[in-house]
Kinemage of the C-alpha trace (Angstrom):
@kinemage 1
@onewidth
@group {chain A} dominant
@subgroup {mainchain}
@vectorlist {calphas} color= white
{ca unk a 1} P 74.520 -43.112 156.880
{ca unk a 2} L 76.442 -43.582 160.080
{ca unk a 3} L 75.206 -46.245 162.728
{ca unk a 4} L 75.622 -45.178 166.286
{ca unk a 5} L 77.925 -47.870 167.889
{ca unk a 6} L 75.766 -47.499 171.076
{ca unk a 7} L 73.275 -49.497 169.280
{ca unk a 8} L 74.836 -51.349 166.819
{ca unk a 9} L 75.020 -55.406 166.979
{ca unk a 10} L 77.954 -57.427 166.738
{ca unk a 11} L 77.782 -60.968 166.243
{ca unk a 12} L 79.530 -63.058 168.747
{ca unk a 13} L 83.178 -63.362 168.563
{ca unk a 14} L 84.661 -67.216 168.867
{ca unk a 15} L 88.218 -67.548 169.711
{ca unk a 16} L 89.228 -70.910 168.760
{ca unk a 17} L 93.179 -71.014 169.081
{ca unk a 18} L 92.594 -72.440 172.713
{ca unk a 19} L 90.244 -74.868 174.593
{ca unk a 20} L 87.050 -72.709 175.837
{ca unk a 21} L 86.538 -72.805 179.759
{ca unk a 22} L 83.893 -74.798 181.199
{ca unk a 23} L 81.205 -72.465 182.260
{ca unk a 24} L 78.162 -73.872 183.879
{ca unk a 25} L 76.333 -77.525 184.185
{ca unk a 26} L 72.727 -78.728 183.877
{ca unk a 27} L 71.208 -81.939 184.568
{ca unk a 28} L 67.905 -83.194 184.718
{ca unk a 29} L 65.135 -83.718 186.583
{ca unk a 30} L 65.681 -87.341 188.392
{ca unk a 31} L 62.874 -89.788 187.044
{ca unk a 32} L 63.160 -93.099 189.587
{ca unk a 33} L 61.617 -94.979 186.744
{ca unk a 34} L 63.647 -93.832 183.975
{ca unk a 35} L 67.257 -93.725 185.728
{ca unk a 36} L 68.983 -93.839 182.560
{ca unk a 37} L 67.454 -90.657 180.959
{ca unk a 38} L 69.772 -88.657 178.739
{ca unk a 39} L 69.327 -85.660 176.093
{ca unk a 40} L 68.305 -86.440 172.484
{ca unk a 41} L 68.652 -82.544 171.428
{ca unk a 42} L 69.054 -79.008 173.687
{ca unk a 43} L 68.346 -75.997 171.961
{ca unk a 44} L 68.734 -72.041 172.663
{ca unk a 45} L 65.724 -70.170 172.961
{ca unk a 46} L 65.769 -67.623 169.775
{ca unk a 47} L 66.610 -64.669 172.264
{ca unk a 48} L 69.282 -67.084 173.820
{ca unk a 49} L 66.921 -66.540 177.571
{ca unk a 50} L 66.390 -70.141 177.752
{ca unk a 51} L 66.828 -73.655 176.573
{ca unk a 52} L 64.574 -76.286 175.777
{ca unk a 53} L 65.812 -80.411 175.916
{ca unk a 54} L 64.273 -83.326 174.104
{ca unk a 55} L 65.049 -86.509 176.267
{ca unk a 56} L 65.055 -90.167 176.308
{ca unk a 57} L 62.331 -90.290 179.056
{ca unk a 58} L 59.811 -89.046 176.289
{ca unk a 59} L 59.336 -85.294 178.417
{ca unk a 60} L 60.965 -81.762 177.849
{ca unk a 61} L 63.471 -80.402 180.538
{ca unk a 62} L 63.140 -76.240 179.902
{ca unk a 63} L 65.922 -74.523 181.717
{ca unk a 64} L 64.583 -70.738 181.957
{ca unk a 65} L 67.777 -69.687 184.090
{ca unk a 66} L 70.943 -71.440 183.070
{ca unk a 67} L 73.980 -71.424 186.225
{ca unk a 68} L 76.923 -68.891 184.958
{ca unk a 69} L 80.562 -68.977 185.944
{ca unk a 70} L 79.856 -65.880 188.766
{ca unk a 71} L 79.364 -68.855 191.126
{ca unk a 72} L 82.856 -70.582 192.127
{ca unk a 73} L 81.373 -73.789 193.310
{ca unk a 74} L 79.884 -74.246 189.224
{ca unk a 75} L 76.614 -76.082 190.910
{ca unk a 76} L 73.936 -77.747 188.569
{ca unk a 77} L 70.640 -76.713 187.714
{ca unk a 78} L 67.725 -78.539 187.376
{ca unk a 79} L 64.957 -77.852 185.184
{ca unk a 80} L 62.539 -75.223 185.608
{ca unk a 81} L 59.680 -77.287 184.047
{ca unk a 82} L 58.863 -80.896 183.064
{ca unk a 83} L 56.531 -81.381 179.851
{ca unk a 84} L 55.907 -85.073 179.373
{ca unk a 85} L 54.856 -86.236 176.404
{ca unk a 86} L 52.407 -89.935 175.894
{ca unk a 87} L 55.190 -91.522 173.095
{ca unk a 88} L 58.275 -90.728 172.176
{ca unk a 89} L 59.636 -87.598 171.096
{ca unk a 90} L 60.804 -87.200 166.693
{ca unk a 91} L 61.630 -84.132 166.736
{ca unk a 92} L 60.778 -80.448 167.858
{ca unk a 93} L 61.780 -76.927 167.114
{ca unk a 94} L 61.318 -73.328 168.611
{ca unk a 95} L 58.887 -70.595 166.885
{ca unk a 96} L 61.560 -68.537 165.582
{ca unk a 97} L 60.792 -65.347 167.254
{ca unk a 98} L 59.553 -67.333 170.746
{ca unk a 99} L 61.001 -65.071 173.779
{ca unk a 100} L 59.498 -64.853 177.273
{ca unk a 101} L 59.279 -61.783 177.078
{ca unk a 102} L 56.059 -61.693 174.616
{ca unk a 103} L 53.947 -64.558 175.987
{ca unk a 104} L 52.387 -64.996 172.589
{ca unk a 105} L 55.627 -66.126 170.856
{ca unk a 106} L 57.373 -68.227 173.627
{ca unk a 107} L 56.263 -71.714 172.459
{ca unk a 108} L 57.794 -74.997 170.194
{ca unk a 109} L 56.345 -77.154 167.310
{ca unk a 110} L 56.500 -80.884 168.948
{ca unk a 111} L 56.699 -83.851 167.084
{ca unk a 112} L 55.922 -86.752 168.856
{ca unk a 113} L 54.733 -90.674 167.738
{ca unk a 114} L 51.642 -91.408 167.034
{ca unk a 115} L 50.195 -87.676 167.776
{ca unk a 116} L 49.136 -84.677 165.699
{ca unk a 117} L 51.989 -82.142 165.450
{ca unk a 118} L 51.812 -80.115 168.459
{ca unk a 119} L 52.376 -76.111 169.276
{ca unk a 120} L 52.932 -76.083 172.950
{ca unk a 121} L 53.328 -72.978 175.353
{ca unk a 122} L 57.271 -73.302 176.649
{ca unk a 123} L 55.732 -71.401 179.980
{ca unk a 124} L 53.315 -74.657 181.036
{ca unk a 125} L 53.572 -77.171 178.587
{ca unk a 126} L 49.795 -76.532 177.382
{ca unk a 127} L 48.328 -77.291 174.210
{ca unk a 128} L 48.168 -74.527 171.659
{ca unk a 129} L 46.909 -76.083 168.246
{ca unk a 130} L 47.509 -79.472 166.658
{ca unk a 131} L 48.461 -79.737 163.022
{ca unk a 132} L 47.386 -83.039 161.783
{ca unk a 133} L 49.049 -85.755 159.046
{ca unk a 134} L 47.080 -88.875 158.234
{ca unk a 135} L 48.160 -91.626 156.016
{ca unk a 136} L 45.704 -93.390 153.992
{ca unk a 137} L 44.478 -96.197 157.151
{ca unk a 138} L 43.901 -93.201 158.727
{ca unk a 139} L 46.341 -93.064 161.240
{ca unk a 140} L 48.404 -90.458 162.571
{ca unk a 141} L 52.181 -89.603 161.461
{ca unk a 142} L 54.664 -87.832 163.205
{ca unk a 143} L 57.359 -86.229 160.738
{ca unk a 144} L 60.850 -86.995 161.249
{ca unk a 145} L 62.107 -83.035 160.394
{ca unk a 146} L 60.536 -79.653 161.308
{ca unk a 147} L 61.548 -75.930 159.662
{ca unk a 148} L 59.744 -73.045 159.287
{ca unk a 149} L 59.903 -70.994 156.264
{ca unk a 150} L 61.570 -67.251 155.985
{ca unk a 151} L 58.442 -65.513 157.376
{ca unk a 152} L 57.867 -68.179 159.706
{ca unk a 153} L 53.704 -68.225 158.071
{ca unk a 154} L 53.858 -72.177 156.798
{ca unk a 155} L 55.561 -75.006 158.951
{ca unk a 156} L 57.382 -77.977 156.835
{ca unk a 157} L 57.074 -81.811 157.467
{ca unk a 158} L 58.953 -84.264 156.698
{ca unk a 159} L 58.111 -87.879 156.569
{ca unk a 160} L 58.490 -91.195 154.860
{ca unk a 161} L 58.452 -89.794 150.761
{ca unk a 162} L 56.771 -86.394 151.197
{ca unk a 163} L 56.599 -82.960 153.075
{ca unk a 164} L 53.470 -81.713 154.737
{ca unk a 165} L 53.048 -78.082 154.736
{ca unk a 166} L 50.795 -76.118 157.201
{ca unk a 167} L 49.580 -72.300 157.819
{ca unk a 168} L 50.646 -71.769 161.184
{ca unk a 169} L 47.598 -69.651 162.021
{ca unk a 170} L 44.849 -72.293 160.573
{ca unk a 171} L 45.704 -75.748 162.256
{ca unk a 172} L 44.217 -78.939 161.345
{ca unk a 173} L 45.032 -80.548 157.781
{ca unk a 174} L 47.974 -79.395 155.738
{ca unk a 175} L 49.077 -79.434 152.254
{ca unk a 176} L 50.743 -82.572 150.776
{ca unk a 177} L 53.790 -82.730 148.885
{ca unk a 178} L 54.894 -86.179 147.403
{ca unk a 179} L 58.394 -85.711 147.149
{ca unk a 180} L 58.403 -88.948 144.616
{ca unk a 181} L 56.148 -89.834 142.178
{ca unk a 182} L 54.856 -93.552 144.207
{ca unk a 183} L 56.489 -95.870 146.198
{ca unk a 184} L 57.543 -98.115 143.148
{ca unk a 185} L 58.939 -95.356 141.670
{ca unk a 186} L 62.470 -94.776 141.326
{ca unk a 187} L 61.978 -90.708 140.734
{ca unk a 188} L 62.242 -88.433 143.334
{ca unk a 189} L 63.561 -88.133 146.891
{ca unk a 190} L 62.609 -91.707 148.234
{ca unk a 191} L 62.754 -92.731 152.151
{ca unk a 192} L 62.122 -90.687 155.443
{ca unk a 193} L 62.635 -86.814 154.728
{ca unk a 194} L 64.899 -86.188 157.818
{ca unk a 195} L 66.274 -82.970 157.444
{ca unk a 196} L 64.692 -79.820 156.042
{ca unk a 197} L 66.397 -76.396 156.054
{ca unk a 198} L 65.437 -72.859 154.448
{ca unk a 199} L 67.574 -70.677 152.800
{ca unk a 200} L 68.338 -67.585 154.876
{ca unk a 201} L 67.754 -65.045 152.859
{ca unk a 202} L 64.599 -62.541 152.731
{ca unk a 203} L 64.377 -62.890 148.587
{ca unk a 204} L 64.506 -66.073 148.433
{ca unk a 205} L 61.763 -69.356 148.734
{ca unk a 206} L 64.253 -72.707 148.281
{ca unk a 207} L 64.749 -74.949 150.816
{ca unk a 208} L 67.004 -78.551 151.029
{ca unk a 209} L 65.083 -81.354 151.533
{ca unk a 210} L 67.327 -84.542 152.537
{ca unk a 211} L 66.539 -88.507 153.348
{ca unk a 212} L 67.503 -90.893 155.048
{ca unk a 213} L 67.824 -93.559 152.088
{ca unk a 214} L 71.559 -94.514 151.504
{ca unk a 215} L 71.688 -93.256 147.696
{ca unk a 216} L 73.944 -90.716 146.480
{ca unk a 217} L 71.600 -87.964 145.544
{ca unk a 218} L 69.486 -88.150 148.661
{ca unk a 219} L 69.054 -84.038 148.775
{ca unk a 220} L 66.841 -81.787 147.118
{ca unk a 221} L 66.115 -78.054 146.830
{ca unk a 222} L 62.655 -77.333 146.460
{ca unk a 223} L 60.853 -73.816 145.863
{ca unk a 224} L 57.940 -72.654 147.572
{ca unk a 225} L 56.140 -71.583 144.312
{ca unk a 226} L 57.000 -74.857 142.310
{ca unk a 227} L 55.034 -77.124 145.137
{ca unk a 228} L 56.172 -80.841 144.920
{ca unk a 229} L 58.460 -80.306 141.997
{ca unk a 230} L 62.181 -80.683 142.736
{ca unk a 231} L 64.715 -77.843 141.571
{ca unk a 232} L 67.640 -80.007 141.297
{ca unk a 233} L 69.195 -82.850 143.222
{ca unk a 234} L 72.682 -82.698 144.781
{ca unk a 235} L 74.614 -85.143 144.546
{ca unk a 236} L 78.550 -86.646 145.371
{ca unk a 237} L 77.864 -87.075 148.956
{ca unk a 238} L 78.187 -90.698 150.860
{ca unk a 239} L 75.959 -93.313 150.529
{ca unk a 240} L 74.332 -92.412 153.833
{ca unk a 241} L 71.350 -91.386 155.152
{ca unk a 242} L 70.976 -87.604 155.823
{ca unk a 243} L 71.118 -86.437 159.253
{ca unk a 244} L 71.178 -82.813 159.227
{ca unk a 245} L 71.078 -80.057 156.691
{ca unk a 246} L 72.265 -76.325 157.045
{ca unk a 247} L 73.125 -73.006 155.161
{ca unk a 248} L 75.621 -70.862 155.835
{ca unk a 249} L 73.731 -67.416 156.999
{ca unk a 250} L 76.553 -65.106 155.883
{ca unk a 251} L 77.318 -66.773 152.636
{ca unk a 252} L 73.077 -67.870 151.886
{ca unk a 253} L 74.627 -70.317 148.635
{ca unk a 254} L 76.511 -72.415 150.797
{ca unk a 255} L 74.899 -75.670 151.923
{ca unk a 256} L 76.162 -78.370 154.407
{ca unk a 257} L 75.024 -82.196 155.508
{ca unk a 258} L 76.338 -83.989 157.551
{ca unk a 259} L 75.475 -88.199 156.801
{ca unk a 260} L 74.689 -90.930 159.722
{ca unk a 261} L 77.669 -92.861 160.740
{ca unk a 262} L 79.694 -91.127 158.542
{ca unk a 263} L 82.930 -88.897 159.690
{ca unk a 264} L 83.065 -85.562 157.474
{ca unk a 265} L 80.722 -82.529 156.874
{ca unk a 266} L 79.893 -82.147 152.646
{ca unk a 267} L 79.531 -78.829 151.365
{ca unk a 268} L 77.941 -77.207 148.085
{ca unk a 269} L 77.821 -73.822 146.157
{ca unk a 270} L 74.076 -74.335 145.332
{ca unk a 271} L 74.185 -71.410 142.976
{ca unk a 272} L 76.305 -73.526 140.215
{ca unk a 273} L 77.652 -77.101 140.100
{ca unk a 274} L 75.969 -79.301 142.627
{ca unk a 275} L 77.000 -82.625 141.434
{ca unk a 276} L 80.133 -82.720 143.561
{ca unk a 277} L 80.447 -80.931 146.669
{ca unk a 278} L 83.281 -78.326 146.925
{ca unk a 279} L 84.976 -78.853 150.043
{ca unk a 280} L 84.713 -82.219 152.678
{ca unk a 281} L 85.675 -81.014 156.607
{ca unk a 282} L 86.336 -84.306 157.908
{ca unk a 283} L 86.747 -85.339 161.312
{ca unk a 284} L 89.241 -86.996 163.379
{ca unk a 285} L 86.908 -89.882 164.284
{ca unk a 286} L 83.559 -91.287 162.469
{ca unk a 287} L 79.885 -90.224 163.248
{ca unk a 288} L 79.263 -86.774 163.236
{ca unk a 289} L 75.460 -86.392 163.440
{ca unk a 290} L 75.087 -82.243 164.255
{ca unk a 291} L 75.850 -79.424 161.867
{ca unk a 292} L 75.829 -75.581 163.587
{ca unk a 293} L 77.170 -72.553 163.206
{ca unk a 294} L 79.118 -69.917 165.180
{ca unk a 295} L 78.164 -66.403 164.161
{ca unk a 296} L 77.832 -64.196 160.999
{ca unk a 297} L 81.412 -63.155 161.033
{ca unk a 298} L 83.732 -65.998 162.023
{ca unk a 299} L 81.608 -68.467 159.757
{ca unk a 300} L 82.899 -71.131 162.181
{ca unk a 301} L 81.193 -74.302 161.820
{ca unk a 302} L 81.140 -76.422 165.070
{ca unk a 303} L 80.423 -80.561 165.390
{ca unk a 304} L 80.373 -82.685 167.816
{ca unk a 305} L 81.550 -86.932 167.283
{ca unk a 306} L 79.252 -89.375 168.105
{ca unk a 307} L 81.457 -91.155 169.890
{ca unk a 308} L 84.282 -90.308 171.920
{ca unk a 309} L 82.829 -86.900 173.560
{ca unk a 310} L 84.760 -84.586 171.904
{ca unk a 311} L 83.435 -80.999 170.186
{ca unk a 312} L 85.195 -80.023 166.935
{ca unk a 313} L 85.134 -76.235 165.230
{ca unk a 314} L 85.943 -76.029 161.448
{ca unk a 315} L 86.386 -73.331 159.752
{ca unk a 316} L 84.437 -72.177 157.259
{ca unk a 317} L 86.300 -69.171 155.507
{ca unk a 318} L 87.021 -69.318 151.656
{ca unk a 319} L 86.472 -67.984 148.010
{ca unk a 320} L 83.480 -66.588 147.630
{ca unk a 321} L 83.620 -67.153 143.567
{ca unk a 322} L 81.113 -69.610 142.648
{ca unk a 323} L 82.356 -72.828 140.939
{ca unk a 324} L 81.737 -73.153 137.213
{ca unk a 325} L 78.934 -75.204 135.788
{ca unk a 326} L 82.261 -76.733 133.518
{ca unk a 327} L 83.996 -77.450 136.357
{ca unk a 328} L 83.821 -81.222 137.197
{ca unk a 329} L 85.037 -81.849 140.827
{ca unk a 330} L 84.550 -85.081 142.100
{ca unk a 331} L 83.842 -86.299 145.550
{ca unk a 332} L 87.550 -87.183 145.852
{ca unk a 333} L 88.779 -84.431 144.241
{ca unk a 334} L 87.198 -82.015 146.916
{ca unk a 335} L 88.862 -79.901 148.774
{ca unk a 336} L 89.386 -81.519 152.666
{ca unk a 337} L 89.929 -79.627 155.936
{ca unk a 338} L 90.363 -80.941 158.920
{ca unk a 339} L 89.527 -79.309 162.831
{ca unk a 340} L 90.832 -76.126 163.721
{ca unk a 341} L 89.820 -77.091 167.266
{ca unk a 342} L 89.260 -79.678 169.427
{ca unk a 343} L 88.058 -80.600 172.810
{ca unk a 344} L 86.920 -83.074 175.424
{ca unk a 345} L 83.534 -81.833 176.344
{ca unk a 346} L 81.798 -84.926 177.775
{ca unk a 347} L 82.697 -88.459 179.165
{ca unk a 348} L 79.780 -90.264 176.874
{ca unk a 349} L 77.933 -89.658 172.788
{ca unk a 350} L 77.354 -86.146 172.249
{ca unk a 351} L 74.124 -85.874 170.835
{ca unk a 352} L 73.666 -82.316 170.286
{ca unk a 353} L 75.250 -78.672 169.976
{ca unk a 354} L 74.006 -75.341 169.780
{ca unk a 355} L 75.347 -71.915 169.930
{ca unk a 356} L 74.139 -68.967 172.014
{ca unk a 357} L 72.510 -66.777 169.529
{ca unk a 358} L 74.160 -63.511 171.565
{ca unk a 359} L 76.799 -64.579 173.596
{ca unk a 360} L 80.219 -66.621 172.915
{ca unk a 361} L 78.683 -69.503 174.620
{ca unk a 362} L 78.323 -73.276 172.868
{ca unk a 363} L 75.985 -75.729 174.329
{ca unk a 364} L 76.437 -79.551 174.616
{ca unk a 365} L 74.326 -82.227 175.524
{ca unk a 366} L 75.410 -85.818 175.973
{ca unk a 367} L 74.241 -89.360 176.845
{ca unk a 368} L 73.382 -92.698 175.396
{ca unk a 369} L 72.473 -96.242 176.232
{ca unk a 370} L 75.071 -98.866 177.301
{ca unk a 371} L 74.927 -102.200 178.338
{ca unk a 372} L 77.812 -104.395 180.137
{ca unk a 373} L 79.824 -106.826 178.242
{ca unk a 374} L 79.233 -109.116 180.826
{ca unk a 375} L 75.483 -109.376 180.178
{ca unk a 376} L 75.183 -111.994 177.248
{ca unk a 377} L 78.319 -114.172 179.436
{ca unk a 378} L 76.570 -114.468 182.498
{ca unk a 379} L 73.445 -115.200 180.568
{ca unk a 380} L 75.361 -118.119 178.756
{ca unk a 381} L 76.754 -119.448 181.848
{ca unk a 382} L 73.179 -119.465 183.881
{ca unk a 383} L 71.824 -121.433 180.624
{ca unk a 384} L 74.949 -124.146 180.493
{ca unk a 385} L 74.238 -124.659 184.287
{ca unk a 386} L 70.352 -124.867 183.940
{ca unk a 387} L 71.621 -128.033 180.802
{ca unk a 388} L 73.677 -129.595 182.920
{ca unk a 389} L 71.201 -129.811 186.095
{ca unk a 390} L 67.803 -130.851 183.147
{ca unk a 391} L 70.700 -133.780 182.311
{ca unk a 392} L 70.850 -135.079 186.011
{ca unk a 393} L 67.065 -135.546 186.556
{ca unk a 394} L 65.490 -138.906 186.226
{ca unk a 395} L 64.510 -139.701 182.778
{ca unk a 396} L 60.906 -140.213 183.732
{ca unk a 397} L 60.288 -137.158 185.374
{ca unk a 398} L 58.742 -134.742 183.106
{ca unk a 399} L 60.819 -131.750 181.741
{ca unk a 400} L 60.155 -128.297 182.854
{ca unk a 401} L 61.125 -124.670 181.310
{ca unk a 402} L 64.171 -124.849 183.169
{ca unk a 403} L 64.583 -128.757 182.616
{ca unk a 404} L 64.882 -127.795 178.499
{ca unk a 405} L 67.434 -124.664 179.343
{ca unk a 406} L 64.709 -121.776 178.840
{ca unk a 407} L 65.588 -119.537 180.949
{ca unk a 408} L 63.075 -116.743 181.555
{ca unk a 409} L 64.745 -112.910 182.048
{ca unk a 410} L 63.919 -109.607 181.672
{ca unk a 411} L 65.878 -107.235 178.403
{ca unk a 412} L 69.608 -106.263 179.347
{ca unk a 413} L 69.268 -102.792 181.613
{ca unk a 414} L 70.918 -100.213 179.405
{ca unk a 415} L 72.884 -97.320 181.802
{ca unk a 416} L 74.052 -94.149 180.837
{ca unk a 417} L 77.697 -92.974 181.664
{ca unk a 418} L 77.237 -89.271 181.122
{ca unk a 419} L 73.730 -87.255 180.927
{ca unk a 420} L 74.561 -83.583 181.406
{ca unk a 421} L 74.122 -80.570 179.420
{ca unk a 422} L 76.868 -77.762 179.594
{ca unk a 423} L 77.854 -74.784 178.296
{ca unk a 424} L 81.158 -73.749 177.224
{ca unk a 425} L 82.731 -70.054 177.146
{ca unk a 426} L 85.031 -68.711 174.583
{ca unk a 427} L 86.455 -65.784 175.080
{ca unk a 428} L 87.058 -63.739 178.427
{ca unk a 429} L 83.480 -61.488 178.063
{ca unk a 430} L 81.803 -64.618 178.361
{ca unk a 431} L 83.259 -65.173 181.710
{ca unk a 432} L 81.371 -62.816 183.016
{ca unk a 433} L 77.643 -63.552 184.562
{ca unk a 434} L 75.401 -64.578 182.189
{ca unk a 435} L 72.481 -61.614 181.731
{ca unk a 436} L 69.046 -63.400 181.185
{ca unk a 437} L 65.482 -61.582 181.332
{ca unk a 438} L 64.269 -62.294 184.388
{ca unk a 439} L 61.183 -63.156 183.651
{ca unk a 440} L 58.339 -65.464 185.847
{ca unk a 441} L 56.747 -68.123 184.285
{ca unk a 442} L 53.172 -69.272 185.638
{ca unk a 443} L 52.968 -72.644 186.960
């Protein structure tokens, strides 16, 4: 049957043999009493017509309009609405088929301390339905990792040694899955569950489970039908905690993690040997904490490190043979790759990355706390000079807090060197104006 290129899709195209160009800047909304706000994690709308970012200041920034490149001055755009939120913010992820466009859909699962899970509306921030998860003093728990299944009917949560599963359409109390037999057990998945990621394919129910205790077979598939019951571990990764699982949506049997504090991206062919992962991309410096991908065709597989502001792009092309059960490959004896691209995207921690889900566009957010060296000196000196004036008082006279050398201050003020979100364009289509529904949103 022949498809009529006037309406066939083509995933995005990423040319990574040069630097992209810098195409448009966000910040936030200014908050006098949290000056040193920053974002935790931006993410695309699922049509790609907005974004939504978690930040420091406990609130969501939603940016309905993002600035293109048709504008020579580049200005920055401030958010089109501020959700605050009463603790702070775990973790949060979009309905998968939320738009603006259909009012019904455009909203986010919230996780936030101390509060039931949360649906909110992206257009005013309201309150949709509450899923709750109660531990046994009755309190409430906010999970650590969010996903959807395929059909987007039952929302995953993970917590501290199980995953809470909930029909979407009948909030209130979910299902419970331990994911280890009791606390003193030494079965299971153990710790925080803090990633979860489906499979993307339409036949299939198995999802990755991983957490955040350091042992070296902290991930687990799981099936939908087989409940609480793991299908296998995989194991050979680092002794880290799991920060991020993801599956490869051309090649479905391909599974990556990335670890906390830890410098390379592990992947596995989950439909054979998962005892040692098959290939390591590692990084040119340590802590990469976000695992993406670029589109369906390039399989590009973008990063950015925790540290020194840079984005990286690996590439993901190779075999598609599935490794032998025989085969024994060890950690060590994995294949390694390295970054096919690097840039300087941001002058502080990039904390997140996401791709434009129709356009050649990648997103970054950075920011992070700092505090001045100089802190903890002048502190010392002020307490040596409060000594040395308690030493020249009379004996008799009684000793005061500053007498003794206490010296009464508030906690270090952390700053933050670079908050922005930005988006970067790589190839020359994306230069042009970006075309977003223009849609109004009720205040």
């Amino acid at each position: 049957m022949e498809i009529d290129s006037e309406y066939a899709w083509l995933p995005p195209q990423y040319d990574v043999s040069q630097p992209p160009s810098f195409e448009a800047s966000m910040q936030l909304a200014s908050n006098e009493d949290f000056a040193e706000n920053f974002v935790r994690t931006a993410k695309w709308c699922p049509d790609g017509s907005a974004l939504l970012a978690q930040c420091e200041n406990r609130t969501f920034q939603l940016f309905t309009r993002p600035a293109s490149s048709s504008t020579s001055a580049k200005p920055s755009q401030a958010p089109d609405r501020v959700f605050a939120q009463p603790s702070p913010i775990l973790d949060f992820i979009w309905y998968p088929t939320a738009s603006p466009i259909d009012p019904a859909s455009f909203c986010f699962v919230a996780s936030v301390r101390e509060c039931p899970v949360k649906l909110l509306d992206a257009s005013d921030g309201r309150l949709r339905a509450s899923y709750r998860i109660v531990d046994h003093r009755e309190r409430q728990i906010a999970p650590h990792s969010l996903a959807f299944n395929i059909s987007a009917e039952r929302l995953y949560c993970g917590f501290e040694d199980a995953v809470e599963v909930f029909d979407v359409n009948r909030p209130g109390e979910g299902t419970r899955l331990p994911t280890t037999p009791s606390k003193k057990s030494k079965d299971g998945l153990k710790g925080i569950i803090s990633a979860l990621a489906f499979v993307p394919s339409q036949g299939s129910d198995m999802y990755a489970a991983g957490s955040l205790s350091p042992t070296l077979s902290n991930i687990a598939m799981f099936s939908e039908a087989h409940g609480a019951e793991p299908v296998m571990f995989v194991s050979g990764g680092p002794p880290a905690g799991v920060t991020q699982i993801n599956f490869n949506p051309a090649r479905p049997h391909m599974m990556y993690a990335a670890y906390r504090r830890h410098g390379a991206i592990y992947s596995w062919d989950i439909r054979s040997n998962v005892d040692a992962p098959v290939k390591v991309d590692v990084g040119s410096a340590p802590g990469i904490r976000w695992v993406l991908f670029m589109s369906k065709l390039t399989n590009g597989f973008g990063s950015p490190l925790y540290q020194n502001g840079k984005v990286s792009f690996f590439d993901l092309q190779g075999p598609d043979t599935p490794v032998e059960p025989s085969e024994e490959i060890s950690s060590s004896e994995a294949e390694e790759s390295y970054a096919a691209l690097e840039f300087d995207a941001h002058g502080d921690a990039i904390g997140s990355v996401a791709f434009h889900p129709h356009r050649s566009l990648l997103l970054s957010a950075s920011g992070s706390r700092h505090f001045h060296p100089t802190d903890a000196s002048e502190s010392s000196d002020s307490e040596e000079s409060v000594d040395s004036e308690a030493d020249s008082h009379d004996a008799g006279t009684v000793p005061t807090c500053e007498m003794r050398g206490i010296r009464r201050r508030g906690r270090p003020h952390p700053v933050t060197l670079d908050a922005s979100i930005k988006t970067w364009a790589f190839d020359s289509q994306t230069a042009l104006p970006l075309q977003l529904p223009q849609v109004e949103i009720q205040t």
